[in-house]
N, CA, C and O of each residue as an XYZ file, in Angstrom:
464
protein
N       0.849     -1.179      0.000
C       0.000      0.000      0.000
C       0.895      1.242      0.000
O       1.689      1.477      0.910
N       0.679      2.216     -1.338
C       1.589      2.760     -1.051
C       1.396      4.380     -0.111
O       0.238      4.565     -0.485
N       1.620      5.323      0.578
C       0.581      6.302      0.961
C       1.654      7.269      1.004
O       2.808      7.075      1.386
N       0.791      9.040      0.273
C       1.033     10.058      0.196
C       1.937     10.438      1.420
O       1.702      9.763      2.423
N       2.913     11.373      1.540
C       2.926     12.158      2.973
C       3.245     13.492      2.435
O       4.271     13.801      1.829
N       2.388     14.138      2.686
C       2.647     15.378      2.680
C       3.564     16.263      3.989
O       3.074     16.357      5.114
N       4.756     16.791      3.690
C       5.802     17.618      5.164
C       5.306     18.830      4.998
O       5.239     19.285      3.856
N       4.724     19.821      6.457
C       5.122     20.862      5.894
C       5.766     21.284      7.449
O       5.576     20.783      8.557
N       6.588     22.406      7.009
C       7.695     22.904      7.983
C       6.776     24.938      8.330
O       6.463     25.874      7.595
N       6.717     24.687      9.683
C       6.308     26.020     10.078
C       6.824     26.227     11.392
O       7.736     25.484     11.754
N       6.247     27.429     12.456
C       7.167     28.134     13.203
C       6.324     27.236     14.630
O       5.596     27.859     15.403
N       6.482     26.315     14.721
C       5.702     24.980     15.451
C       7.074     24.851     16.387
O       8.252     25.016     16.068
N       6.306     24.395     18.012
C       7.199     24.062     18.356
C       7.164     22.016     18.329
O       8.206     21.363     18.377
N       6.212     21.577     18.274
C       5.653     20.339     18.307
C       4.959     19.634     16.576
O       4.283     20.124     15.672
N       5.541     18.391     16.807
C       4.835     17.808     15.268
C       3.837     17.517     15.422
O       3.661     17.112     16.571
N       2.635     17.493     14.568
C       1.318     16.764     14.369
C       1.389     16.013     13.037
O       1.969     16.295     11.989
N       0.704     15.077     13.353
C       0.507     13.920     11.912
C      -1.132     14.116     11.878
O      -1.772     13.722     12.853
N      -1.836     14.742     10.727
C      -3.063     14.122     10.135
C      -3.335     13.575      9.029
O      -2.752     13.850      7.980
N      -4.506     12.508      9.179
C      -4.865     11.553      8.024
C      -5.976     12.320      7.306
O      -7.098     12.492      7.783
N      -5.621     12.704      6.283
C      -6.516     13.531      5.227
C      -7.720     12.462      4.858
O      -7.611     11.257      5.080
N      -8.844     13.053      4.283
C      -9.992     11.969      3.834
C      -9.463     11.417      3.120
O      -9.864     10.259      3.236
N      -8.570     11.484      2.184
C      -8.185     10.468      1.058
C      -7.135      9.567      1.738
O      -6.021      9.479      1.222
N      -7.328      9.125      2.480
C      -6.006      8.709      3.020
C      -4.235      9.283      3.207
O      -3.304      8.895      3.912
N      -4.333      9.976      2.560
C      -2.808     10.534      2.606
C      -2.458     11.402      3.888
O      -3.262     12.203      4.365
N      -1.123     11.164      4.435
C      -0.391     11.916      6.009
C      -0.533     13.411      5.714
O      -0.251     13.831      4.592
N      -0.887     14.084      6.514
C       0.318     15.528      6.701
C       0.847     15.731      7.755
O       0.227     15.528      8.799
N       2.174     16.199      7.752
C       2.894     16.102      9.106
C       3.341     17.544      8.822
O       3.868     17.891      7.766
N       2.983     18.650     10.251
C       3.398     19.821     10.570
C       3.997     19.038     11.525
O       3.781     18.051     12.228
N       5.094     20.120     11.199
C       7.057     19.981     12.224
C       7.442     21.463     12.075
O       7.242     22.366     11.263
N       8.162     21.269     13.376
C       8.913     22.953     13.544
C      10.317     22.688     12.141
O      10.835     21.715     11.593
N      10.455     24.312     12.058
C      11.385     24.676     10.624
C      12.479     23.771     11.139
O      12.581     23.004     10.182
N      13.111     23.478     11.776
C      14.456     22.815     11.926
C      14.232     21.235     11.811
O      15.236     20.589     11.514
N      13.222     20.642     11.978
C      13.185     19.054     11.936
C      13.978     18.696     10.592
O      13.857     19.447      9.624
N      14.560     17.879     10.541
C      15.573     16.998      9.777
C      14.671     15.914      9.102
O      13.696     15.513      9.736
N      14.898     15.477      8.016
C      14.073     14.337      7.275
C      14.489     12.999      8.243
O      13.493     12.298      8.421
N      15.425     12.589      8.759
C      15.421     11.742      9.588
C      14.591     11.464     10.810
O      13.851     10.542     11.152
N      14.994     12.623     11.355
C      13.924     13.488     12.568
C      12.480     13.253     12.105
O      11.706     13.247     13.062
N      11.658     12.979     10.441
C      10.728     12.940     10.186
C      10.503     11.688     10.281
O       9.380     11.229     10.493
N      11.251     11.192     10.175
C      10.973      9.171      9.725
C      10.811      8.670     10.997
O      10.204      7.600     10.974
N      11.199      9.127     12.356
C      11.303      8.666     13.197
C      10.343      8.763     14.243
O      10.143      8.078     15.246
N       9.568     10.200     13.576
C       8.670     10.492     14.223
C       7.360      9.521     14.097
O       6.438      9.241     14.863
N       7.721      9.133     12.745
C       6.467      8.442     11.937
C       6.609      7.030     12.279
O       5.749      6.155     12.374
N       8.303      6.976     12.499
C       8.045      5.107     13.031
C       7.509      5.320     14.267
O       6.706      4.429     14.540
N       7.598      5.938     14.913
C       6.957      6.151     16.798
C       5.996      5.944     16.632
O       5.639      4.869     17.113
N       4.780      6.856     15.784
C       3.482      6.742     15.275
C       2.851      5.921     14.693
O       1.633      5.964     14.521
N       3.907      4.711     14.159
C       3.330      3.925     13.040
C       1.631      2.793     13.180
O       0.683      2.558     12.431
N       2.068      2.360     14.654
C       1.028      1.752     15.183
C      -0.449      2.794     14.726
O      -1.276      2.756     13.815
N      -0.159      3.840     16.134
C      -1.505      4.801     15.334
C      -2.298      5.197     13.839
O      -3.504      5.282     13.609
N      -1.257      5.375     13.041
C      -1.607      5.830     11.930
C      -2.008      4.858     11.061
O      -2.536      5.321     10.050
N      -1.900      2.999     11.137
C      -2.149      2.151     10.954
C      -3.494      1.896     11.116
O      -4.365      1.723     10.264
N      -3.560      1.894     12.492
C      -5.201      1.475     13.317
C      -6.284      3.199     12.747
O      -7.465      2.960     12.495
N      -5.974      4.233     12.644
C      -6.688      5.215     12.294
C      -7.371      5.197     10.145
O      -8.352      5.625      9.537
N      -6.222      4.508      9.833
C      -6.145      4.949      8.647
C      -7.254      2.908      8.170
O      -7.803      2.531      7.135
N      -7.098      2.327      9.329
C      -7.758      1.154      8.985
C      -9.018      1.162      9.101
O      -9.814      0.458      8.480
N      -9.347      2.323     10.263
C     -11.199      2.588     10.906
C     -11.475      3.627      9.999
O     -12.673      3.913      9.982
N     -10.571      4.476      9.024
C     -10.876      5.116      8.335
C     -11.846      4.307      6.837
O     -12.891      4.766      6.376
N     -11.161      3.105      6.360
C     -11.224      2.035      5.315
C     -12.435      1.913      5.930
O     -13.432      2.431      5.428
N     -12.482      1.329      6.898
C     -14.141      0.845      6.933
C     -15.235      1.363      7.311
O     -16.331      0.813      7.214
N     -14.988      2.659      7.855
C     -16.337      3.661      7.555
C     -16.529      3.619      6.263
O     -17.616      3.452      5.709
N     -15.024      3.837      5.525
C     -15.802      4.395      3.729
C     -15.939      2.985      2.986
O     -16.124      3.141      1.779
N     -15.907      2.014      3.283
C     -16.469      0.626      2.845
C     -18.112      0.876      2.058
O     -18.725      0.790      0.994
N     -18.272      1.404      4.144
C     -19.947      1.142      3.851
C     -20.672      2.437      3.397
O     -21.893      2.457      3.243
N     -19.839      3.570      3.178
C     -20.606      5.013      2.233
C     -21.230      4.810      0.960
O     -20.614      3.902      0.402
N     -21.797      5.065      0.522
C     -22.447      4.876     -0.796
C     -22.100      5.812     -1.768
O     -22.181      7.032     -1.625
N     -21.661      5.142     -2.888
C     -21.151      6.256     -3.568
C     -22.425      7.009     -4.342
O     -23.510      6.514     -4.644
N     -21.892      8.504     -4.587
C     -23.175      9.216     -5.854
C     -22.549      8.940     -7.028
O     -21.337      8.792     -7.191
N     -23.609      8.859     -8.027
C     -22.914      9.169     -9.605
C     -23.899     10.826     -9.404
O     -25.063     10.876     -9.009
N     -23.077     11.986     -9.783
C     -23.091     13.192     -9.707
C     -23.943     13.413    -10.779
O     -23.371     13.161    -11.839
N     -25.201     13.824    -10.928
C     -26.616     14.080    -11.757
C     -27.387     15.362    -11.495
O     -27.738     15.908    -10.449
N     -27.556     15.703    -12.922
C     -28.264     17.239    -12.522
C     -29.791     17.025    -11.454
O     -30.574     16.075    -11.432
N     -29.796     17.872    -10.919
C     -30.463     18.174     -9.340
C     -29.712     17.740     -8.086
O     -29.869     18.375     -7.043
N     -29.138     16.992     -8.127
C     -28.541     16.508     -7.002
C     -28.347     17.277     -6.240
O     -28.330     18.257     -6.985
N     -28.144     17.723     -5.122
C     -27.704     18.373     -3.991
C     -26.352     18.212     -3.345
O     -25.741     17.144     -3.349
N     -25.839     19.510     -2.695
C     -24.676     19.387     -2.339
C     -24.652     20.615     -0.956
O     -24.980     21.791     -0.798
N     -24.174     19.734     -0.308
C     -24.415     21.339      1.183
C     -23.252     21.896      0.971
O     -22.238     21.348      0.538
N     -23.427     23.180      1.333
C     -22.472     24.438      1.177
C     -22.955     25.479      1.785
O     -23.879     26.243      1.505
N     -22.020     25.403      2.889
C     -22.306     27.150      4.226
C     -23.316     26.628      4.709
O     -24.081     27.453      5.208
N     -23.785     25.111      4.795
C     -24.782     25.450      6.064
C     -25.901     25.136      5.220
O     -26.872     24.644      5.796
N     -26.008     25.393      3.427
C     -27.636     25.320      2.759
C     -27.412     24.191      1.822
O     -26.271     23.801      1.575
N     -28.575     23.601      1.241
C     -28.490     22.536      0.299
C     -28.399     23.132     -0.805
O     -29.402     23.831     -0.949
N     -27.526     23.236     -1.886
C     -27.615     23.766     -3.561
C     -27.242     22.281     -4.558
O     -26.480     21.331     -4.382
N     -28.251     22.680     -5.701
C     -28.480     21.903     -6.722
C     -27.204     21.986     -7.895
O     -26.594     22.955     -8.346
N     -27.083     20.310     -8.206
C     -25.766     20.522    -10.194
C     -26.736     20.670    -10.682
O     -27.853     20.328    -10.294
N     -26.360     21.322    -11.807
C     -27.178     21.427    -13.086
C     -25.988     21.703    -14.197
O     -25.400     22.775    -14.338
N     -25.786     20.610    -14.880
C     -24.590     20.712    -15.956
C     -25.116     21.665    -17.181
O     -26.255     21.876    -17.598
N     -24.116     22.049    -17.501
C     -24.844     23.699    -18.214
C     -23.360     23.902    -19.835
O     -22.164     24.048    -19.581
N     -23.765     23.864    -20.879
C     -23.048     23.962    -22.052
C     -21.982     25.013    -21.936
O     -20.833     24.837    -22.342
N     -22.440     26.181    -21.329
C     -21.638     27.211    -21.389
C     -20.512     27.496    -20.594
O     -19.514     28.116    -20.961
N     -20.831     26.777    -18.951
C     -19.819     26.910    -18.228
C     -18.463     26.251    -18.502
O     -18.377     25.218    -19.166
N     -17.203     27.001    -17.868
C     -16.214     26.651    -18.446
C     -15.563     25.990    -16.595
O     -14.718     25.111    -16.427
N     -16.152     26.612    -15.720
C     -15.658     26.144    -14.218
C     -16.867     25.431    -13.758
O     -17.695     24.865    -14.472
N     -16.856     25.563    -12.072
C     -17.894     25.401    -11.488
C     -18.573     26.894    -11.262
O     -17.998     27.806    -10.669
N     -19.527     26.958    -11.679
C     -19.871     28.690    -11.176
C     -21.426     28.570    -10.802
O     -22.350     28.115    -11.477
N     -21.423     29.307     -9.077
C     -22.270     29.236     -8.363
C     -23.186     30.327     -8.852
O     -22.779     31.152     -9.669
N     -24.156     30.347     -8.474
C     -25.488     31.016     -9.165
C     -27.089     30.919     -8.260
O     -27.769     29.893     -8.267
N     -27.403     31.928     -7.675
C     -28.914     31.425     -7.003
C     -28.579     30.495     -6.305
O     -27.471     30.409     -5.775
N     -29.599     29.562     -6.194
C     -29.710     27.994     -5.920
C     -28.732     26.999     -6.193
O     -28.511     26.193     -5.290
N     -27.725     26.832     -7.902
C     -27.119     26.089     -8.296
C     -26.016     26.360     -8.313
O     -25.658     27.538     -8.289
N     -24.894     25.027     -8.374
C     -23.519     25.188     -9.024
C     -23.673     24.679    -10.536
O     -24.235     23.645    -10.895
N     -23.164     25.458    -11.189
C     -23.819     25.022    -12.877
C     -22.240     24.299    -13.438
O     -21.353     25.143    -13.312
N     -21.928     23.511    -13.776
C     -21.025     22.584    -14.156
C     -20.982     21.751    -15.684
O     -21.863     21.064    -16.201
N     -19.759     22.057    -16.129
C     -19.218     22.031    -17.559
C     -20.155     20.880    -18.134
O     -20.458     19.915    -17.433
N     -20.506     20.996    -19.171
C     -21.162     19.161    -19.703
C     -20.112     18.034    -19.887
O     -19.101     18.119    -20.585
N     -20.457     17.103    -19.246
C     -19.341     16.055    -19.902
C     -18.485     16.176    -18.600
O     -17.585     15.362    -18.806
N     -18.292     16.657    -17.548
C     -17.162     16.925    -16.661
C     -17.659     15.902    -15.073
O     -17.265     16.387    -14.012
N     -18.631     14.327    -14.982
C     -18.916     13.962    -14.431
C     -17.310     13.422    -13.763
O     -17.036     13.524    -12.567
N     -16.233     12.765    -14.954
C     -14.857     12.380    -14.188
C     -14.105     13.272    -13.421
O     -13.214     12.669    -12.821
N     -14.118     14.730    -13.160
C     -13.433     15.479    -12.931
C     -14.116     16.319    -11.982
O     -13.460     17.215    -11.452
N     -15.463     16.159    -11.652
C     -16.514     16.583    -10.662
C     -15.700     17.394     -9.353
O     -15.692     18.573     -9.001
N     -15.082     16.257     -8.866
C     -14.350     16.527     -7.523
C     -13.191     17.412     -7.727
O     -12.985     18.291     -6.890
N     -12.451     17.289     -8.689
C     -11.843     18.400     -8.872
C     -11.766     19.817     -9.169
O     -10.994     20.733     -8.885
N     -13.084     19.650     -9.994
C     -13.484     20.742    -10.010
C     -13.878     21.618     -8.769
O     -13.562     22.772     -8.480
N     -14.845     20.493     -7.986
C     -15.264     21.750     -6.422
C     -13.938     21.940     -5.922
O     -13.798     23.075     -5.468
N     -12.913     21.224     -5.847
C     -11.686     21.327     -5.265
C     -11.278     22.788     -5.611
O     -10.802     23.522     -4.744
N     -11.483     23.218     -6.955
C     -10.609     24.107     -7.714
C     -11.644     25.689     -6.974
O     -11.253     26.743     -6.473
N     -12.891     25.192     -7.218
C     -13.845     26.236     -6.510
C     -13.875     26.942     -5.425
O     -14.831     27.683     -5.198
C-alpha cells in the first residue's frame, strides 16, 4: 500500500501527523526538523496511523457512492444547492440555488469543487 505524505515545515514548536480523507499523512514539524527526525517520528506513530487509517477504510467501505446528476444536492455554508450541468460553463460557477457545471465533466466533478 503505497501512501502520500505530505511535510510541511512552520514556526511549530511540536509535530502533528493528520490523516486527510483520502487517506494521505500531513505532518506539521517545527522549521528545523531533519528528514530523519521525520521518519522517526512516523516510526513512533506507526502503530496509530495504521489502526486510524484502517477505521478510516471501513467507515468508507460502507458510504455509498453518488454518480453526480443534474439536481442533485450538495451542502455548502450550512444550505443545500443543486448541479445542473450547463453547455456554457467553463468552471464550477455558483449562481442562485445552483452550481452550474461544464457538460461532460462527471470524471473530474471533484476536482473541479476542489478548484472552486
Amino acid at each position: 500500500m503505497h501512501i502520500t505524505i505530505a511535510v510541511k515545515h512552520s514556526r511549530r514548536k511540536t509535530a502533528s501527523i493528520y490523516i486527510e480523507r483520502d487517506g494521505s499523512l500531513s505532518v506539521l514539524v517545527p522549521e528545523q526538523t531533519t528528514q530523519e527526525e521525520i521518519t522517526d517520528i512516523l516510526k513512533a506513530n506507526e502503530y496509530k496511523i495504521h489502526k486510524y487509517q484502517a477505521r478510516r477504510e471501513l467507515l468508507n467501505e460502507k458510504a455509498t457512492k453518488r454518480e453526480p446528476v443534474n439536481g442533485q444536492s450538495f451542502l455548502y455554508l450550512g444550505r443545500n444547492y443543486y448541479l445542473q450541468y450547463h453547455g456554457e460553463a467553463k468552471e464550477i460557477e455558483f449562481k442562485g440555488r445552483y452550481f452550474y457545471a461544464p457538460e461532460g465533466s462527471k470524471e473530474k466533478l471533484n476536482g473541479l469543487f476542489k478548484e472552486f
